[in-house]
N, C-alpha and C positions, 0 to 999 in steps of 0.2 A: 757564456757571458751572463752575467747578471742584470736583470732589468732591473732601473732605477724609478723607486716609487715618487712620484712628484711629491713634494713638502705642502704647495698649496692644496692639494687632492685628501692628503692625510689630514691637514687642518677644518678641511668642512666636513671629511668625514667625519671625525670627533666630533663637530660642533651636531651636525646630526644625529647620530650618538645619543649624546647628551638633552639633546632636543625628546629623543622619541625616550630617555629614561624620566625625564621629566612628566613625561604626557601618560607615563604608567602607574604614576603616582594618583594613584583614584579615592575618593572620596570613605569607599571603605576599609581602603589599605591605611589612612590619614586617622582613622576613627579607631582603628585596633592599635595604632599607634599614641595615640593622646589616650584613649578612654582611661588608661590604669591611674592615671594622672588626676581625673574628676572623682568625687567625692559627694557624697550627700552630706545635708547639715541637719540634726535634729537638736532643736532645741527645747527645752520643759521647764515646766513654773515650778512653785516652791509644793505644790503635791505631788510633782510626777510625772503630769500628765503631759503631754507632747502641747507645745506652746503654738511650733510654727515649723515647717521644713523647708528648706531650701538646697542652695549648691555652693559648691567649694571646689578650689584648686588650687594642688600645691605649687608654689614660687619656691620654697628651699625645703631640705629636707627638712620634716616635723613640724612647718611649717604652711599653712592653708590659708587664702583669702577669700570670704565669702562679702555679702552684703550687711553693714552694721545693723538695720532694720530686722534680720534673721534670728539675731543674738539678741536684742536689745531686752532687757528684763529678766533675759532668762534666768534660771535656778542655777542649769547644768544644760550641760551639752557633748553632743557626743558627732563622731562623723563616722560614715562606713564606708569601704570601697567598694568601688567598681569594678575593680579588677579581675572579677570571677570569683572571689573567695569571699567575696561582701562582710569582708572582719569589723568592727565595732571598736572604735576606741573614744576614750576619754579626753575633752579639752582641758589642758590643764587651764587656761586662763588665754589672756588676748594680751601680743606683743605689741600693738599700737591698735589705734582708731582713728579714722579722717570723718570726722563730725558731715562735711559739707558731701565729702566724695559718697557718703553712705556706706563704709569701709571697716571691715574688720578683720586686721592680722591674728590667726588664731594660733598658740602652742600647743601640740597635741601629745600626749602619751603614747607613743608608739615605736616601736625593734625599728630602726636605721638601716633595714635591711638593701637598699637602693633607691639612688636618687629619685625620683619619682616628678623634680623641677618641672613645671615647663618654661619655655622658652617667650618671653614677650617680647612683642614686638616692637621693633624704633620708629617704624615709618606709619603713615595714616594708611588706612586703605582710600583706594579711588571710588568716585561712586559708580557703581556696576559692578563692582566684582565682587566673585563667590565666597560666599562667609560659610560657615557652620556653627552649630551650638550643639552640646552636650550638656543634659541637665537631668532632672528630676519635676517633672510636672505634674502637679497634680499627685506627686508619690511614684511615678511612674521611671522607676529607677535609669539611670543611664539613654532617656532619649536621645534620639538625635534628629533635629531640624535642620536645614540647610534654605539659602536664601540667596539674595545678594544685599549689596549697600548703597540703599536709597538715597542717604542725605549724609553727608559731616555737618555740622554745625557748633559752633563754640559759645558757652557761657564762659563768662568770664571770674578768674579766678580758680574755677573748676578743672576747664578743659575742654577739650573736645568731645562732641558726643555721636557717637552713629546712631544713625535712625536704620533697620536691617526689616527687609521682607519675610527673615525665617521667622514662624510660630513660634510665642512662646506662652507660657502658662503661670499659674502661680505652681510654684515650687521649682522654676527657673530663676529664681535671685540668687544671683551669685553666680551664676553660668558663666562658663568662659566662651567667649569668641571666636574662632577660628580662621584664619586668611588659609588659603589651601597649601601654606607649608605647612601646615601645624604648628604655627604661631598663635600667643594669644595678642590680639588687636584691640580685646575690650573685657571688660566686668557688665551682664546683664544685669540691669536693673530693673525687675516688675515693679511697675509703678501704678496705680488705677488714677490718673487727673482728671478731674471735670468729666468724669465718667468715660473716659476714655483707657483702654488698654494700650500701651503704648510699647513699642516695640526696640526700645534704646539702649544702646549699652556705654559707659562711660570709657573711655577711649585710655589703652595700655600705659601713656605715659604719667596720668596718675597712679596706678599701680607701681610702678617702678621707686615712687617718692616713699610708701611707705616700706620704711626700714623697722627692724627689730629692737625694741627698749624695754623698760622694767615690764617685768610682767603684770598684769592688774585679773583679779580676780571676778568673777561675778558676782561679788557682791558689794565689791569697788565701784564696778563699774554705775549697778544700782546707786550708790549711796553719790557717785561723780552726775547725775542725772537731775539728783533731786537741788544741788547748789544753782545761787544764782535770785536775783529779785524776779518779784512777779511782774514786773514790768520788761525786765531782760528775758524771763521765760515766753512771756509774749510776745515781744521782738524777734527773738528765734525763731517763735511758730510763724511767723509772717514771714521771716525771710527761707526760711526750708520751703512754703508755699509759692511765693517769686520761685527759688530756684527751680521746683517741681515745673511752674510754668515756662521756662526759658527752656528746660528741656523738650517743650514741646515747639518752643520759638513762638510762644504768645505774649510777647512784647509788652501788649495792652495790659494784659490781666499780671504779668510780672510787675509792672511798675506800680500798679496798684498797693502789690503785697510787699514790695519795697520800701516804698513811700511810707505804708505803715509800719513798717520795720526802723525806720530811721523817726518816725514820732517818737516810737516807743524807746528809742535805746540810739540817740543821737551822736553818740558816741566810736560806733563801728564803721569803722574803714571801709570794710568790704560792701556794707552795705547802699554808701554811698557812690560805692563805682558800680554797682548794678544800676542803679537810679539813672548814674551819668548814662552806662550802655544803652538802657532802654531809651532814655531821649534820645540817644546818638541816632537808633533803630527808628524814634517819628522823625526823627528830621530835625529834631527841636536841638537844634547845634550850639545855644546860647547857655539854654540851661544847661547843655551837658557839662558845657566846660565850669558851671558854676560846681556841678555835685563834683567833679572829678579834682578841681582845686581845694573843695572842703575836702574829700578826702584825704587829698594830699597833707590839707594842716593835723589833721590828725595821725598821717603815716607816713612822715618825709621822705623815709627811706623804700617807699612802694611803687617797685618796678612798674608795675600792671597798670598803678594809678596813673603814671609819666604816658606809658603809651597809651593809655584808651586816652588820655588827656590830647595829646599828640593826634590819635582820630579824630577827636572834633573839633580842633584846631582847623583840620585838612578838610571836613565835610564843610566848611566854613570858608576853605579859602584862606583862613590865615596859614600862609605857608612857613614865614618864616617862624614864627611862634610854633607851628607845630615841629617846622626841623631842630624848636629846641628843646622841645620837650620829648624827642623822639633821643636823643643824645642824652639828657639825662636819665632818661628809662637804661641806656645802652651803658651808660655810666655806674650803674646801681647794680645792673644785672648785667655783665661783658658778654656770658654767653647768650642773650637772649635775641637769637636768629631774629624773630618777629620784628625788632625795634630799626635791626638795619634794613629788613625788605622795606618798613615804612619808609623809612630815612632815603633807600635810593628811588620809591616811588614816588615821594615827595620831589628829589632835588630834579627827576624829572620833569616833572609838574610845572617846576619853572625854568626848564630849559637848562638848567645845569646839568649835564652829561657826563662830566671829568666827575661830578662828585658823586655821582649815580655808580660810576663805573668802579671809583674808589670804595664804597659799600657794597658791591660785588664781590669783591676779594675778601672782602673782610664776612661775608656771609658763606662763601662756599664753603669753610671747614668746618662751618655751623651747621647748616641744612640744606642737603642735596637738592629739595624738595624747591626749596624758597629760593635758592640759588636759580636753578633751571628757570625756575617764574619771572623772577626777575630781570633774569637775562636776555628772557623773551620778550621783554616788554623794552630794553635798550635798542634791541636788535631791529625794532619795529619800525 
C-alpha cells in the first residue's frame, strides 16, 4: 500500500523551502549579481582633462542614468564597466534631462551584446531595512557600502527621498540603491549643503518618469544652460538651493531660498507650491493656502498644487474645502493614489465612513501601500 502524503504537510514544506532559498540570497551573491550593471562616469572639459567622476546604471540597453550635476559642462564623456573587463565607451549624447531630479538619461556607443537593465523598484522601502550601494568613490572603482533606511521623506514635486546609513563619497553620484532583491529603490545623490555630507538618494519612482527623446549633444546641452534672463537665472539658483534644503527637511532655510525664488521669477508654479509646503511644515496654514491658490492661477491644470492645497485646507480644519480640493487633484490626475488616501482620511475626519470606505476601493488598485494604511485607520 501506498502511503499518502498529506496536501497541507507538502504545502508548508514548500513554503519552507522557499523561505530558507530566500534567506540564501546573501549580500554578496546580490552584489555579483547587479555589479555588471554599474558603471563609472568620466566626464572632461574642452582640453581633456577629467572634469568630474561619478556613477551610472544601465535602465535599458545603451542606455545609463547618472546624476545631471556629473555631466553638466562637460566636453565629452565616456563610461567604463564593472564587469571585470572595465571596457571604455563613448557617450554619444543624453536622451533627456530632469533639471529638478538632478538627472541624466545618457546614449552610449556600445555592441548590444546583453541586457545589462536593471530592475527598479514600485514600492518605497520601510524605514530599517537593508539597502546597498555600488559606486565609484573617490575613484575607487565598484565599491560597495551597505546600510539601512533612516528616513523617507518627500519634497514635493520631486519625490521621495531616502535618507540611508550606507557611506558614501564623492564619486558615488549616480550610485544606484539597492533593496536586497536587487532592485534599484533610488539615484544617490552627493550633495555637500551647509557643510554637511548628506547621505540621500532620490527615490526609484522618478527614474521611471524619464523616458528616451531627441538626442542632445554636449554642446547642446552647454549652449541650453546659458538661455534664460538674469533674473530667471537667479531664481533658479535660489530655488535649486530650497530644494537642496528640503532634502535635508530644513523647512526654515527652504522657504527662505523659495521666497527669493518667487521675488525673482514670480511667475513659476512650482515655486509657489514649495513656498505653500514649507508654510504647511510651520504651521502657518493661512498662508499656505494663499501661495498654493497663486499657484494654482498660474497652473490650473496642477495636480500637486490641488492636493498640497487640499493639506492645508485639513491642517486648518476646513474639511470640506479641503475634500474639494482633494477631488479636483483626483480629477486632474485619476491615477494619483495620494489624492484619494487624503480624501478617505479626510471624510473620516468628519465622521463620514461610507465615503471613507468608498475611497478605499478606489485606492487599492492604485497603491498597496496606501490602501493597507488606510484601511487601518477605518478599521480603528
Amino acid at each position: 500500500m501506498k502511503r499518502k502524503f498529506p496536501l497541507w504537510l507538502a504545502f508548508v514544506l514548500l513554503s519552507i523551502a522557499n523561505a530558507i532559498a530566500q534567506a540564501q540570497t546573501t549580500l554578496p551573491e546580490l552584489v555579483r549579481h547587479v555589479k555588471p550593471s554599474v558603471v563609472g562616469v568620466i566626464s572632461y572639459d574642452a582640453k581633456g582633462e577629467v572634469q568630474i567622476t561619478g556613477t551610472g546604471f544601465f535602465v535599458r540597453p545603451g542606455q545609463v542614468i547618472t546624476n545631471l550635476h556629473v555631466i553638466e559642462g562637460a566636453h565629452r564623456v565616456e563610461i567604463r564597466t564593472l564587469d571585470g573587463k572595465g571596457k571604455t565607451y563613448e557617450v554619444k549624447g543624453l536622451l533627456n534631462v530632469d533639471d529638478e531630479g538632478d538627472l541624466a538619461l545618457l546614449s552610449l556607443d556600445m555592441p548590444q551584446d546583453r541586457d545589462r537593465s536593471l530592475e527598479l523598484a514600485t514600492a518605497l522601502p520601510e524605514e530599517g531595512e537593508d539597502v546597498f550601494v555600488i559606486g565609484n568613490p573617490l575613484r575607487l572603482e565598484g565599491s560597495v557600502s551597505n546600510g539601512i533606511v533612516s528616513a523617507v521623506r518627500e519634497v514635493p514635486g520631486l519625490g521621495q527621498i531616502i535618507q540611508i546609513t550606507a557611506p558614501i563619497s564623492h564619486g558615488n553620484s549616480g550610485s544606484p540603491l539597492f533593496n536586497m532583491k536587487g532592485q534599484v529603490i533610488g539615484i544617490v545623490s552627493m550633495k555637500v549643503t551647509n557643510g554637511q555630507n548628506i547621505n540621500l538618494a532620490l527615490g526609484s519612482a522618478r527614474l521611471a518618469q524619464l523616458r528616451p527623446g531627441k538626442i542632445l549633444t554636449f554642446a547642446d546641452m552647454t549652449a541650453r544652460s546659458k538661455t534664460g534672463t538674469q533674473s530667471e537665472v537667479l531664481a533658479e539658483w535660489w530655488y535649486r538651493n530650497g530644494l537642496n534644503s528640503l532634502w535635508l527637511g530644513n523647512y526654515d532655510s527652504a522657504l527662505g531660498y523659495f521666497e527669493s525664488a518667487v521675488n525673482r521669477n514670480p511667475n513659476r508654479a512650482e515655486a509657489w507650491i514649495q513656498v505653500g509646503y514649507c508654510k504647511v511644515k510651520q504651521g502657518k496654514n493661512t498662508d499656505a493656502i494663499k501661495a498654493f491658490q497663486h499657484a494654482i492661477q498660474l497652473s490650473p491644470d496642477s495636480s500637486e498644487a490641488y492636493n498640497k492645497l487640499g493639506d492645508a485646507y485639513y491642517y486648518a480644519s476646513r474639511f470640506s474645502e479641503a475634500i474639494e480640493a482633494y477631488k479636483q487633484a483626483a480629477r486632474i490626475q485619476p491615477e494619483m493614489a495620494e489624492a484619494y488616501y487624503n480624501l478617505g482620511m479626510t471624510y473620516l475626519e468628519t465622521g463620514d465612513r461610507a465615503s471613507a470606505i468608498a475611497e478605499l476601493r478606489t485606492l487599492q488598485p492604485l497603491d498597496e501601500k496606501l490602501y493597507k494604511k488606510l484601511l487601518g485607520e477605518i478599521q480603528r
